[in-house]
N, C-alpha and C positions, 0 to 999 in steps of 0.2 A: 226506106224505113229507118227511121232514127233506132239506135243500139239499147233496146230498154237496160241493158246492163253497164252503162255508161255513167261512172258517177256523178251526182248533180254538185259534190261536195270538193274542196281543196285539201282534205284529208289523205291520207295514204295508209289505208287499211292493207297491211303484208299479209305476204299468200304464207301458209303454212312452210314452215323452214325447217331439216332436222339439225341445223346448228346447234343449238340451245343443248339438246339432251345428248348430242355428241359431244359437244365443249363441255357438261356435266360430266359426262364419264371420263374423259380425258382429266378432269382436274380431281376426279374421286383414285385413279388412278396414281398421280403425280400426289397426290396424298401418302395414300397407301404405301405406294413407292420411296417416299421419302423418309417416311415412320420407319419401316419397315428397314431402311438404310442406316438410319441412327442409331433403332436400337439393337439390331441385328451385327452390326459394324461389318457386316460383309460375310463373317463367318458363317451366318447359315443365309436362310433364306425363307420368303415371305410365300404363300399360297396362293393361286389363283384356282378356283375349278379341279383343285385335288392335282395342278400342276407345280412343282416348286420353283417358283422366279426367283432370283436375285433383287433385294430391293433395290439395287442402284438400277438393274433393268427394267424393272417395272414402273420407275420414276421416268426413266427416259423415253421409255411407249408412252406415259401418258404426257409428258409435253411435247412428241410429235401429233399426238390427237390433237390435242388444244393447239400447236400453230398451223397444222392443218385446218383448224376448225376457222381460225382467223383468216386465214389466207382464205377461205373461201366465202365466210361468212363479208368479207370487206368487199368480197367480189360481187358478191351480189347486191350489195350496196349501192356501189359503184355503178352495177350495171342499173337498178333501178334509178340514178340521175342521170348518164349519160343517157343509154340508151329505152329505158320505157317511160321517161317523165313524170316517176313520181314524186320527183321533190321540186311541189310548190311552194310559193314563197312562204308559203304558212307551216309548210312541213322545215323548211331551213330555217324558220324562225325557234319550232319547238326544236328541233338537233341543236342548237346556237344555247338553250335554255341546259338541255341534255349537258353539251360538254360542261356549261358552267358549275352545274353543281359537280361533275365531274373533280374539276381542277377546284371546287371548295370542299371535295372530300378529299383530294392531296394535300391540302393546305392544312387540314386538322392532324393530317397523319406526320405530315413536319414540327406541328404545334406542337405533339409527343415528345419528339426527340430533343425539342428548344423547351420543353417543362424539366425536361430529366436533369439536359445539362444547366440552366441556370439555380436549380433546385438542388443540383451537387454544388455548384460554382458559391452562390448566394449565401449557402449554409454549412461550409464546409467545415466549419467550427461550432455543429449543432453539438449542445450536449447530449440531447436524445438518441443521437446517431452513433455511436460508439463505434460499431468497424467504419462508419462515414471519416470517423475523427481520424480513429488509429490508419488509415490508409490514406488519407491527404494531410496529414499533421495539421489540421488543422486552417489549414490555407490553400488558394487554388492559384495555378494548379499545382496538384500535390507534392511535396516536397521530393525532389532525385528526377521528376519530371522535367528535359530538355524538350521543349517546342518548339514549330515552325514560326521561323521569321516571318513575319505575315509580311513584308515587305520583298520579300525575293521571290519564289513560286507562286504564293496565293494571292501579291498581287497580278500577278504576269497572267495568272488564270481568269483573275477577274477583270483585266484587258480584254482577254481573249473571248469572254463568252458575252460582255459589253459592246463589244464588235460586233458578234453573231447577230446581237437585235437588232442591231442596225442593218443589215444586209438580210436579212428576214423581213425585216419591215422596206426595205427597198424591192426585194421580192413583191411584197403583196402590192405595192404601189405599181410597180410595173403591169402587174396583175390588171389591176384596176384600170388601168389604160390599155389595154391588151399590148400591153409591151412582152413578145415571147422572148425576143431574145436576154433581154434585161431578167425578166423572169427565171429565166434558166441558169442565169450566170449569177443572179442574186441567194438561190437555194445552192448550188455547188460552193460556194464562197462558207456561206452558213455552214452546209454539210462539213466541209474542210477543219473550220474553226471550231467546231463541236467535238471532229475527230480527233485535232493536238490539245482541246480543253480534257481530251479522258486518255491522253498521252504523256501528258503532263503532272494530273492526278496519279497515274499511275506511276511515273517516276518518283512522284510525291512519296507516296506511299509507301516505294519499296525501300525508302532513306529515311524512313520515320526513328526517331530514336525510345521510342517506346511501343509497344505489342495491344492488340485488338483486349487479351488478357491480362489480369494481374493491377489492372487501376482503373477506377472510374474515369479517368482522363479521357483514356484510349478507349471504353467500352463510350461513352456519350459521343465521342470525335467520329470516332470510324461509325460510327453508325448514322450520324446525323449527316458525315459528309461523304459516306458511302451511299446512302440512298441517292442521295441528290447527283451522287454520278451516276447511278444504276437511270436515273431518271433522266442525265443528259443523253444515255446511250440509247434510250427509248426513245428521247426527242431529234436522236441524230436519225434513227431507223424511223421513226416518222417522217421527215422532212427526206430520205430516201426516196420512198415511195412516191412522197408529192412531185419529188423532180422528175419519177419516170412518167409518171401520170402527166407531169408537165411535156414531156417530151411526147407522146403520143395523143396532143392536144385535149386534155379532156375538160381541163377549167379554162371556164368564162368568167368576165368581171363581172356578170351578173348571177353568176351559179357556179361558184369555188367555198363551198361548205368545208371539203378534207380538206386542202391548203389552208383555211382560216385556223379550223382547228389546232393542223399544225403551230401556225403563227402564236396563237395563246399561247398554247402548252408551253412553246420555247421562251415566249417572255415570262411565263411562271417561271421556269426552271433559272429564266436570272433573277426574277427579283427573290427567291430563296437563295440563290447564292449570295445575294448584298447584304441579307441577316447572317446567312454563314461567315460568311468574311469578316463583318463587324464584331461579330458576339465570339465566334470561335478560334479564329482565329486574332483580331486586335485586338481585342476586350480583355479577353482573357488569356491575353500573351504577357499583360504591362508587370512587368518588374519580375519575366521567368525568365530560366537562361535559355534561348535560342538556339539553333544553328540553321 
């Protein structure tokens, strides 16, 4: 007798999940916890249920919720392509659709920080802007302002994570041809290069000759190019995962949806580094002092 509860469709209708309103509390949590850390500064402390937390504690319950919530929300993921078959070609077309707007809502959140800084850079002699004026004299970047050489670290980094997409994209090639072993040794290589491109930044960083406060410089810089590392470090701990998932055979050339994933994400993450590097670093280093 045929299984009348057998879909006739290529859709993937998911079974009820408490994900969702766990990862909700977790992030209401990790809220609370962080408000509560700011304005509290440690000295007192924030309420749960008429118990008193520490805001920094109740911030750190609620991001072991939330990567609990991940770790198993991915799990089940996972398990619904390897092992129950619900991602047909038509459900990996819509996830393909899914990350896209994904990575064109990071690209807006980058737009942000490349409005701030060219919008200080461009107008830094507004007369309407008066503390804009009195803190860059007028000129960018602002006057007592020593900058990074764009030609010593921030090109060595832009070697380096230029690299990455090449051996990311050897990765999925190999993929493609069920090359394992190629595959394995093309994401270790990436992972590698991802990990001295945020080794690098961070030596970068702690030889900066100017502070996160105190100038527009440093508040547009560190944040445009702090994100974009916080974003390499997400892209390395993704492509982590893909390698162990690679190693316990889970992708096929024909059904590697998380590996591709992976693969965009990390060439976003360089082609915002090549407007970083041009605009904030070379652009608007010409005729400051260096070191």
């Amino acid at each position: 007798m045929a299984d009348s509860h057998a879909p006739n469709h290529q859709y993937h209708l998911v079974d009820p999940s408490p994900w969702p309103i766990i990862g909700s509390i977790g992030a209401f949590l990790m809220a609370v916890g962080g408000i509560g850390f700011m304005r509290y500064l440690k000295e007192e402390s924030v309420s749960l249920l008429g118990i008193p937390i520490s805001g920094w504690w109740l911030f750190a319950i609620g991001l072991l919720v939330v990567l609990y919530t991940f770790f198993m929300w991915w799990r089940d993921v996972t398990n619904e392509a390897q092992h129950q078959g619900h991602h047909t070609p038509i459900v990996q077309l819509h996830l393909r659709y899914g990350m896209i707007l994904f990575i064109a809502s990071e690209i807006m959140f980058f737009v942000a920080w490349f409005w701030a800084f060219f919008d200080a850079s461009l107008f830094a002699g507004e007369a309407a802007q008066v503390a804009r004026v009195e803190h860059t004299g007028g000129h960018w970047p602002p006057k007592g302002i020593e900058v990074f050489d764009p030609w010593h670290l921030p090109l060595l980094n832009t070697v380096i994570l230029l690299t990455s997409g090449t051996t990311v994209t050897w990765a999925h090639h190999a993929l493609l041809h069920n090359d394992r072993q190629s595959l394995k040794w093309g994401l270790i290589c990436t992972i590698a290069l991802g990990a001295l491109f945020t080794a690098v930044q961070a030596y970068e960083y702690g030889h900066a000759a100017f502070n996160f406060s105190g100038s527009i410089y440093g508040s547009t810089f560190f944040m445009a190019t702090g994100f974009h590392g916080f974003h390499v470090l997400v892209g390395t701990l993704f492509l982590i995962v893909c390698l162990f998932r690679a190693l316990a055979g889970h992708f096929k050339p024909e059904q590697h949806f998380g590996f591709e994933a992976a693969a965009w994400y990390w060439h976003f993450v360089d082609v915002v580094w090549l407007f970083l590097f041009a605009a904030v670093y070379v652009w608007a280093s010409a005729g400051a002092v260096t070191h």
